[in-house]
C-alpha positions, 0 to 999 in steps of 0.5 A, spaced: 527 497 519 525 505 521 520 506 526 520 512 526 516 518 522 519 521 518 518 529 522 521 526 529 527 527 531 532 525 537 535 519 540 532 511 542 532 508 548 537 503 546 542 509 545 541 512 550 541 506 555 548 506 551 551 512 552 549 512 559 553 504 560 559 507 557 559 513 561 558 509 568 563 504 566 569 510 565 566 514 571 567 507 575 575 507 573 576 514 574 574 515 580 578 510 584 585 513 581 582 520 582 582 519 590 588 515 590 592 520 586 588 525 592 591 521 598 598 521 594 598 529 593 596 530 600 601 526 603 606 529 599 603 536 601 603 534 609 610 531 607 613 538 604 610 542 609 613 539 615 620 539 612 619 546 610 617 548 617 622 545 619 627 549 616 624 555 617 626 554 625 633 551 623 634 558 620 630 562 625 636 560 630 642 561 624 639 568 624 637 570 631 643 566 633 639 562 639 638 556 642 633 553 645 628 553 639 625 546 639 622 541 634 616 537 638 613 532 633 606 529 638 605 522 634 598 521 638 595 527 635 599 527 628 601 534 629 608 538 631 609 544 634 615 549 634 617 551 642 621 556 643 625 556 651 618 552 654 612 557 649 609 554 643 609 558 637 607 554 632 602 547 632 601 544 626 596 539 625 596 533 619 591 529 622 586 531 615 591 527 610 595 522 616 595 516 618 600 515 623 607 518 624 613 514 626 619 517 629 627 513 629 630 513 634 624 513 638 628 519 642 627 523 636 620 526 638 624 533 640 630 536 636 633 542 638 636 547 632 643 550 634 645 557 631 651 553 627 645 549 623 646 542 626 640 539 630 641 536 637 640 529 634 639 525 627 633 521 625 627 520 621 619 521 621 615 517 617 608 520 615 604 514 612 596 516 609 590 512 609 593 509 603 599 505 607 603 510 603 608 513 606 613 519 605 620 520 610 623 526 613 630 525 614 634 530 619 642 529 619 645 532 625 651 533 624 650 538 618 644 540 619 641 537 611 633 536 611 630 532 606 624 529 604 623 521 601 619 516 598 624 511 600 626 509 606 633 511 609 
């Protein structure tokens, strides 16, 4: 049965509420998987940026043939900072995307890059985001390798 007059045009109320229960229901699942996937991308970026950091310094003291250029990673404030001698020349702040940043050894916190490559200790950081996923950066010393992980070493 037709209600409608034979000139009127458009949609029924029922259509309406229909493609509105439709579209509501796919923006209820997107959603959630978007913020997700933004937290992974983050973590992944933070992740990337430290390690490239890292091995920009490395190869500052390989070039420049120096000592005493240094890594400090502050856990509390989920920055790292590049010191060369007792001067800070870079800080780098990840609160935005971190949770938390863990240090193995705990005695890892500072790490100095020597001219041959090699760093004065071994160790990993962990970056966690506020998803409880983590990502690792490991530093071998004894050849100076950094790497960027989704498992644990």
């Amino acid at each position: 049965m037709d209600y409608r007059k034979n000139n009127q045009k458009g949609f029924t109320l029922v259509e309406l509420v229909c493609v509105l229960a439709v579209i509501s229901t796919l923006t209820g699942i997107a959603v959630p998987l978007f913020f997700r996937s933004m937290a992974q991308w983050e973590l992944d970026a933070a992740a990337w940026k430290m390690a490239n950091h890292i091995k920009k310094w490395q190869q500052k003291a390989i070039t420049e043939q120096k000592y005493g250029l240094k890594l400090v990673v502050d856990q509390n404030g989920r920055k790292f900072h590049f010191k060369e001698g007792t001067v800070i020349k870079e800080t780098h702040d990840l609160s935005n995307s971190l949770k938390s940043i863990s240090i193995a050894p705990q005695s890892f916190y500072t790490v100095e890059f020597y001219p041959t490559g090699m760093t004065s200790a071994a160790g990993t950081y962990t970056l966690e985001n506020y998803q409880g996923t983590h990502k690792f950066i490991v530093i071998l010393n004894t050849t100076g390798r950094v790497r960027v992980s989704s498992n644990p070493p």
